[in-house]
C-alpha positions in Angstrom: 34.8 -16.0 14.7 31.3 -15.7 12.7 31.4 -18.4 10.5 30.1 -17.2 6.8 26.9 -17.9 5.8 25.8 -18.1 2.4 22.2 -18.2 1.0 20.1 -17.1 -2.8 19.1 -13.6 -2.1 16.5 -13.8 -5.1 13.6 -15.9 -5.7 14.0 -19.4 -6.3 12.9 -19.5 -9.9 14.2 -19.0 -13.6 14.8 -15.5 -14.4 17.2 -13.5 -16.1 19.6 -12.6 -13.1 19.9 -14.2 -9.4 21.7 -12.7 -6.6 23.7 -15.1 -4.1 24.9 -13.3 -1.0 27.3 -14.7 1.8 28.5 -12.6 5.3 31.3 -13.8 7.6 34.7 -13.1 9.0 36.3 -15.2 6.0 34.0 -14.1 3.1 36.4 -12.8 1.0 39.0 -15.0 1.5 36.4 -17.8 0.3 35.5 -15.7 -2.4 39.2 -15.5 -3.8 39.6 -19.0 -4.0 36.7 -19.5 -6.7 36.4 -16.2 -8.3 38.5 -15.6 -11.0 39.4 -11.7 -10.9 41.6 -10.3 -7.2 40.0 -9.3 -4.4 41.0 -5.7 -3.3 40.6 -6.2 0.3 41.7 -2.7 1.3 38.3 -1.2 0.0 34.8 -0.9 1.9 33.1 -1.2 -1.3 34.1 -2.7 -5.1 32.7 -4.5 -8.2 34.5 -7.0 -9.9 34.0 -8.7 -13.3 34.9 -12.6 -13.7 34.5 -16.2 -13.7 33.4 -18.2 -10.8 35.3 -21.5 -11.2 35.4 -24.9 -9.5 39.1 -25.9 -10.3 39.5 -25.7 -13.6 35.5 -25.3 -14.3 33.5 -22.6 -14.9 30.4 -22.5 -13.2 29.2 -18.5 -14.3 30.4 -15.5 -15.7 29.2 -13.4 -12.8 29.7 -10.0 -11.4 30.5 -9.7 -7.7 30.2 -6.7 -5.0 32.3 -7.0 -2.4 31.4 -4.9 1.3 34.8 -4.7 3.7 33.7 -4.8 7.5 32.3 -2.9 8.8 30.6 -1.7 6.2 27.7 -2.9 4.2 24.4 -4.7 5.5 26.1 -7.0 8.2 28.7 -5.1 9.4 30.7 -8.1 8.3 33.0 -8.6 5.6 30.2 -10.2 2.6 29.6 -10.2 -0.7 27.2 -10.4 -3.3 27.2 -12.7 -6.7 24.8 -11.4 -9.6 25.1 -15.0 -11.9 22.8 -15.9 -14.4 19.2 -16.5 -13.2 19.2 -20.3 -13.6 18.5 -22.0 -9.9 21.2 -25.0 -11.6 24.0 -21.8 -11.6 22.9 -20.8 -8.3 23.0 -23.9 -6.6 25.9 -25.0 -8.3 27.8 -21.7 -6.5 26.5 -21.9 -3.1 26.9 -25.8 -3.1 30.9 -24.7 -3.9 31.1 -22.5 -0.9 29.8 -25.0 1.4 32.5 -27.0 0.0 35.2 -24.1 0.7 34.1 -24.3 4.3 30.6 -21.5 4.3 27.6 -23.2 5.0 23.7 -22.4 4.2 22.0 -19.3 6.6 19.0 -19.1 8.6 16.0 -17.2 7.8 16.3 -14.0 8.4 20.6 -14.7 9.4 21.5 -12.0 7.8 19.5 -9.2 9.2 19.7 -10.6 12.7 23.6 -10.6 11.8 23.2 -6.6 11.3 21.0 -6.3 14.5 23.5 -7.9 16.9 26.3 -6.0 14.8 24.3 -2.7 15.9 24.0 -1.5 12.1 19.8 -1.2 12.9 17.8 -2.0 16.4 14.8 -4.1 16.3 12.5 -1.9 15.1 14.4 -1.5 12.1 14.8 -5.2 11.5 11.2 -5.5 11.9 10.7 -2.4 8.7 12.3 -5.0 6.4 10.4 -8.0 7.2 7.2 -5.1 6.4 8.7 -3.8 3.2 9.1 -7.2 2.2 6.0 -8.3 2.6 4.1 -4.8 1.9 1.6 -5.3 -0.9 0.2 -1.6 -0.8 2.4 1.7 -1.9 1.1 3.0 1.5 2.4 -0.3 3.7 5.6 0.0 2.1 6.0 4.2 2.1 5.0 2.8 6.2 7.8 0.4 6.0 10.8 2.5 4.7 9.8 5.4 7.3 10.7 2.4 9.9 13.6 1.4 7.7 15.3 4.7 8.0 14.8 4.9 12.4 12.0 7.3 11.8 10.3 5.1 14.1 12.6 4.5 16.4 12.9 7.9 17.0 9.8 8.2 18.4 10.4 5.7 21.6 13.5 7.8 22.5 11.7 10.1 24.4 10.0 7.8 26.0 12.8 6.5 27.3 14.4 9.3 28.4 11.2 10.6 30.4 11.2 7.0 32.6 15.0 7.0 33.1 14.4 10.6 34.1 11.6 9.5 36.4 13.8 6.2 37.4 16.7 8.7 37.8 15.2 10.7 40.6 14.2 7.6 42.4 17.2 6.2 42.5 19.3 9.1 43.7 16.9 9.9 46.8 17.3 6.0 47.7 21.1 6.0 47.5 21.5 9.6 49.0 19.1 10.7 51.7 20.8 12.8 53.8 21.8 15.4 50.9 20.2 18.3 51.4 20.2 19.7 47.6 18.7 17.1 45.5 15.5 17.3 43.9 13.0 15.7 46.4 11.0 13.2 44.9 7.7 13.8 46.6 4.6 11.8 45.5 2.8 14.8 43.5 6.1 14.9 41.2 6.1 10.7 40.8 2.6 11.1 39.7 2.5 13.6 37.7 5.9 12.2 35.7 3.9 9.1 35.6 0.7 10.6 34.2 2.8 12.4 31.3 4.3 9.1 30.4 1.1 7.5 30.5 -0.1 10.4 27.9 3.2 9.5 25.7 1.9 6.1 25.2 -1.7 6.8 24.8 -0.6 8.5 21.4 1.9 6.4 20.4 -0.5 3.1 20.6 -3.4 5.2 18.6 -0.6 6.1 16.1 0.8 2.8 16.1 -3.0 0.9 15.6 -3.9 3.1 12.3 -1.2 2.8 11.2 -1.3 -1.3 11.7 -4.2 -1.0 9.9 -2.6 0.6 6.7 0.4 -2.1 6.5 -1.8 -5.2 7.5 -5.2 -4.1 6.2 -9.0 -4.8 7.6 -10.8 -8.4 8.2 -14.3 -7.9 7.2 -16.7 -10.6 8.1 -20.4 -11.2 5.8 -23.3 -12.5 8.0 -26.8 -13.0 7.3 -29.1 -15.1 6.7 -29.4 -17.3 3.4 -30.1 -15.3 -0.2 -29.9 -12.3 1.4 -27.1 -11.7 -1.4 -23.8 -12.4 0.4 -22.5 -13.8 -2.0 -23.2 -11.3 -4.8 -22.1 -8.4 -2.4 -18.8 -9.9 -1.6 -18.4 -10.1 -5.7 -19.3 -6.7 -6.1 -17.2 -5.3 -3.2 -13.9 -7.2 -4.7 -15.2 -6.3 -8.6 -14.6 -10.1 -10.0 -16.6 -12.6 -9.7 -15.2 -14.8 -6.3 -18.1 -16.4 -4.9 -21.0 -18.6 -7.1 -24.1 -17.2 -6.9 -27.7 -18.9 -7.8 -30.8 -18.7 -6.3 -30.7 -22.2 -4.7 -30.8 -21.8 -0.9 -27.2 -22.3 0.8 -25.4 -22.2 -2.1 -22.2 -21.1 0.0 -21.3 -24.2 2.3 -17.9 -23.2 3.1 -15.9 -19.8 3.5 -15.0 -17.4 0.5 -12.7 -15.0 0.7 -10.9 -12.0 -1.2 -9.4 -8.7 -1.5 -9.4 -5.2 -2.6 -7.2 -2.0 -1.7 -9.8 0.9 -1.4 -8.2 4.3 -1.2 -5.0 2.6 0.5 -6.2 0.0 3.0 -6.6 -3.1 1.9 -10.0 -4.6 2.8 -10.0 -8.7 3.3 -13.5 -9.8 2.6 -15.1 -13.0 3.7 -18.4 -14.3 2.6 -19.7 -17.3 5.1 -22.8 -19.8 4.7 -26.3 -18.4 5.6 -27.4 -18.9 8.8 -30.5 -20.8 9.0 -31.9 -23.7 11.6 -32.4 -26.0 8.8 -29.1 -27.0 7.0 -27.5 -30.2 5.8 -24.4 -31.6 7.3 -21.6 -29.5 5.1 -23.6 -26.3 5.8 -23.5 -27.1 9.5 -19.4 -27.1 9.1 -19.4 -23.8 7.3 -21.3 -22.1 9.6 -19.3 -23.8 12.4 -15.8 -22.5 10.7 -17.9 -18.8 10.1 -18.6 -18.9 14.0 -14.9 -19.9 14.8 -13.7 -16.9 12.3 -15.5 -14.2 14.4 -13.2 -13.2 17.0 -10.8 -12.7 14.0 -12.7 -10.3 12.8 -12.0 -6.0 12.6 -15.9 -5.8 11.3 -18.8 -8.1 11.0 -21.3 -6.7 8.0 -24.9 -7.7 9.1 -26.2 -8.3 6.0 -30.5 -8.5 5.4 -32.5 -7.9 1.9 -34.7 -5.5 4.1 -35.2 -3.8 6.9 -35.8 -6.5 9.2 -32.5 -8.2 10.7 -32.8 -11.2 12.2 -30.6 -11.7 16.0 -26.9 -12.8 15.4 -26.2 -16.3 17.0 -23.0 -15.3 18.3 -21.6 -12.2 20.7 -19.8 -9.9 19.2 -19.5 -5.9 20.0 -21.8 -3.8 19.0 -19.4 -1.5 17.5 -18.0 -3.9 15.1 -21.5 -4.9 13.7 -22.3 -2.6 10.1 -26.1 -3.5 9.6 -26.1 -3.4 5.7 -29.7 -3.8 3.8 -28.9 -5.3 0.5 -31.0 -5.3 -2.8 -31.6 -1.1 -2.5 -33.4 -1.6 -5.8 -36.1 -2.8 -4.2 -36.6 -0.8 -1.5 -38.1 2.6 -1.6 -35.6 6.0 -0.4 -39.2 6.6 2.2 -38.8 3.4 3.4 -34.9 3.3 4.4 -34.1 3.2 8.3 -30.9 6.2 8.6 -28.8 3.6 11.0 -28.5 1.2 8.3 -26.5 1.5 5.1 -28.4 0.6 1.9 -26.3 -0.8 -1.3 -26.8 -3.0 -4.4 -24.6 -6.0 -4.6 -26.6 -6.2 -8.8 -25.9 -2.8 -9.4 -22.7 -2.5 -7.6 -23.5 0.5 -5.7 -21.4 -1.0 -2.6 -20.0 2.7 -1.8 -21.9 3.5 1.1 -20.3 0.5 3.0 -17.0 1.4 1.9 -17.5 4.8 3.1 -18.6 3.6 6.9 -15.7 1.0 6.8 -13.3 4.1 6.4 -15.3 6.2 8.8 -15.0 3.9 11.0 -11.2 3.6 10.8 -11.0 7.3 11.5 -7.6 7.8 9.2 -6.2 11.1 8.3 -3.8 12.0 5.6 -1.2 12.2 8.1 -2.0 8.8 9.4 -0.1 7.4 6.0 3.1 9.5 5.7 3.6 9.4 9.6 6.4 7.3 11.4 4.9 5.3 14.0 5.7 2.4 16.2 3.3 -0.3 14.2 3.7 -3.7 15.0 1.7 -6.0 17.6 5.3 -6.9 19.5 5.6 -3.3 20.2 2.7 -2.2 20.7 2.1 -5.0 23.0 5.2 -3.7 25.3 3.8 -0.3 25.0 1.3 -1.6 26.6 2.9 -2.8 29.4 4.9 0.0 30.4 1.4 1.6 30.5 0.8 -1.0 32.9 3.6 -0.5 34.9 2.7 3.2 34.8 -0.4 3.0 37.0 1.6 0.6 39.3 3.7 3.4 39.8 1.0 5.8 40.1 -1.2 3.2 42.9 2.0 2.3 44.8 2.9 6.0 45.2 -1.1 6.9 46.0 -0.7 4.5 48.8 2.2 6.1 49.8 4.8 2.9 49.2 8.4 3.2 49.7 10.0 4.6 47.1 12.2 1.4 46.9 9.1 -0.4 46.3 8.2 2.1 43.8 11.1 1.8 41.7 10.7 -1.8 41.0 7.6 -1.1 38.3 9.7 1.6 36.8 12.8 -0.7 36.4 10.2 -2.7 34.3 9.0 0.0 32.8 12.1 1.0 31.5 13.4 -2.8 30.6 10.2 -2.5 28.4 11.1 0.4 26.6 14.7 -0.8 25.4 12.6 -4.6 24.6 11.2 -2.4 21.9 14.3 -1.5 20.3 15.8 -4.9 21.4 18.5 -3.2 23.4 18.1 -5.6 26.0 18.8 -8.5 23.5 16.3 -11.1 25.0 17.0 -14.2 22.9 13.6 -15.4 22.4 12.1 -12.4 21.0 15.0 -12.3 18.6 14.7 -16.3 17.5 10.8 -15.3 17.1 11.2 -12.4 15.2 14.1 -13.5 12.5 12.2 -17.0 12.1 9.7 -15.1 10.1 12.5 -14.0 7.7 13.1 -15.5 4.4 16.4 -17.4 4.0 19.1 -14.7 2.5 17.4 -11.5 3.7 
């Protein structure tokens, strides 16, 4: 028997109304021994009006929804208090069902409760930790197309195509001498193979821009010292983040901000000038700017003319923007066309912007689009793509098919990690940790 959980479903803090939620086998029956007003157990779905008492005391005038298994968010019998928004109230209830036996959930207990209960896969699960936490319209419109299964959807046929694929294998290894199956000859492996391989090619570049729309872009500001950093990064956020004088290294440490442009949310950060001759503190900023690199989607080369000085660190040339500050000063017969020219003083900072989302390549579509989106599942996409051209080399060399079907066993335990229908226990306790307690 699930033991009931119980848990504040609404922030810790004073407000009008606060919403304690508990799930287990003996929910209601906990419920009817403090709540003042019978419990219909015979309906999936009711709201009651009452008194929640300790004994003879009243902790709250409170109205209660009740959800009958298997109905409701579990898929266990639960129910929700609405009480008066005072954390005392709240506590005060919750600390009462402890007493009647419940005890306080997890993070994330009660949506892992509805996974293993099969009322949403993995994917899904995943969608509410991303509408939670969605701080753009766009990331959450992403979010509630997961919600729904829209995403899940799409690794469905994915499936099917490598159980297909895995099918055929396994039928000319278990019966050889019939005549009247489908031969699996190595032109059809391979060409299965290469159409799977196609499958997840499109998924991933669906999945990456779309990444990029829930969690946003990490743009890094380089240069050398009062080039303007610091008075770009203001101008590219609007307010006024990062001090600005003309005293050399007036930035020792990182500044950062944001600002959603046209839906993506842009994370700026502004880092010390790099110069050979810098005090201690300096020295530890440009040290933590250094260690920030790899971090980075973008790092803006920024120069008050048309000379930039050599990075002293690697990083691809197709992250680097080259960006000439201080436009005002420089003459339209003057400008180089591969750099971008703006004016942190008179905030003309749309020419970066407008690379930034060149750059990003994102269509309308790209926002109103299901699409498999996070870095777990991507990451296993990945790997089936992997297993892919095992399949296609072992078959090249003409392997036993045995041997062959090994990499699309994987290949296929992959595909159902995605939806966690192979219920491995570590990616679940990873996943749910991130969970707030009561969702």
């Amino acid at each position: 028997m699930q033991e009931t959980i119980i848990a504040l479903a609404t922030a810790p803090f004073k407000s009008a109304l606060a919403i304690v939620r508990a799930s287990g086998e003996d929910a209601l029956i906990l419920l009817s021994e403090v709540f003042s007003t019978t419990i219909d157990l015979s309906k999936d779905k009711n709201v009651y009006y009452g008194y929640i008492k300790n004994e003879d005391k009243i902790i709250d005038q409170v109205v209660v929804i009740t959800y009958v298994a298997p109905h409701g968010y579990t898929g266990e019998n639960a129910f929700e208090i609405i009480c008066h928004g005072s954390v005392g109230i709240a506590n005060d209830i919750i600390s009462l069902f402890i007493k009647h036996g419940a005890r306080l959930a997890l993070p994330g207990e009660f949506s892992e409760r509805a996974y293993l209960n099969n009322k949403m896969d993995l994917m899904q699960v995943e969608a509410v930790n991303d509408l939670i936490s969605a701080r753009t319209e766009e990331a959450r419109n992403l979010a509630i197309l997961g919600l729904k299964g829209d995403d899940s959807k799409l690794v469905k046929p994915l499936r099917e195509k490598i159980a297909d694929l895995l099918a055929l294998i396994e039928v000319n290894i278990d019966y050889p001498e019939y005549e009247d199956i489908e031969i699996a000859n190595t032109k059809k492996i391979i060409d299965a193979a290469k159409s799977i391989k196609v499958m997840i090619k499109n998924l991933i570049q669906d999945g990456l821009k779309a990444k990029v729309i829930k969690d946003g872009v990490k743009v890094m500001l380089v240069g050398h010292t009062n080039v303007g950093k610091s008075s770009l990064l203001n101008a590219l956020l609007g307010e006024e983040k990062a001090i600005v004088t003309a005293i050399e290294g007036t930035t020792r440490d990182i500044v950062d901000g944001e600002v959603n442009h046209k839906g993506i949310t842009f994370h700026f950060y502004d880092t010390a000038g790099l110069h050979d001759d810098t005090s201690f503190i300096e020295n530890i900023g440009i040290k933590k700017a250094r260690a920030l690199v790899k971090e980075m989607d973008y790092i803006v080369h920024v120069s008050d003319s048309n000379n930039f000085e050599p990075l002293s660190f690697k990083v691809k040339s197709n992250k680097i923007i080259k960006v000439v500050n201080k436009s005002e000063k420089i003459k339209d017969k003057d400008k180089n066309k591969d750099y971008i020219y703006v004016s942190a003083k008179r905030k003309e900072v749309k020419p970066l912007f407008d690379i930034l989302l060149k750059k990003l390549n994102l269509k309308e579509e790209d926002f109103h689009s299901p699409s498999i989106n996070n870095s777990r599942a991507i990451g296993l996409l990945s790997q089936i793509d992997k297993d892919m051209d095992k399949v296609i080399k072992d078959t090249s060399l003409g392997l036993p098919i045995d041997i062959i079907s090994v990499s699309l066993q994987d290949a296929y335990a992959h595909c159902l990690a995605i939806l966690g229908e192979d219920h491995n226990q570590d990616f679940e306790e990873e996943i749910f940790s991130r969970f707030c307690v009561g969702k």
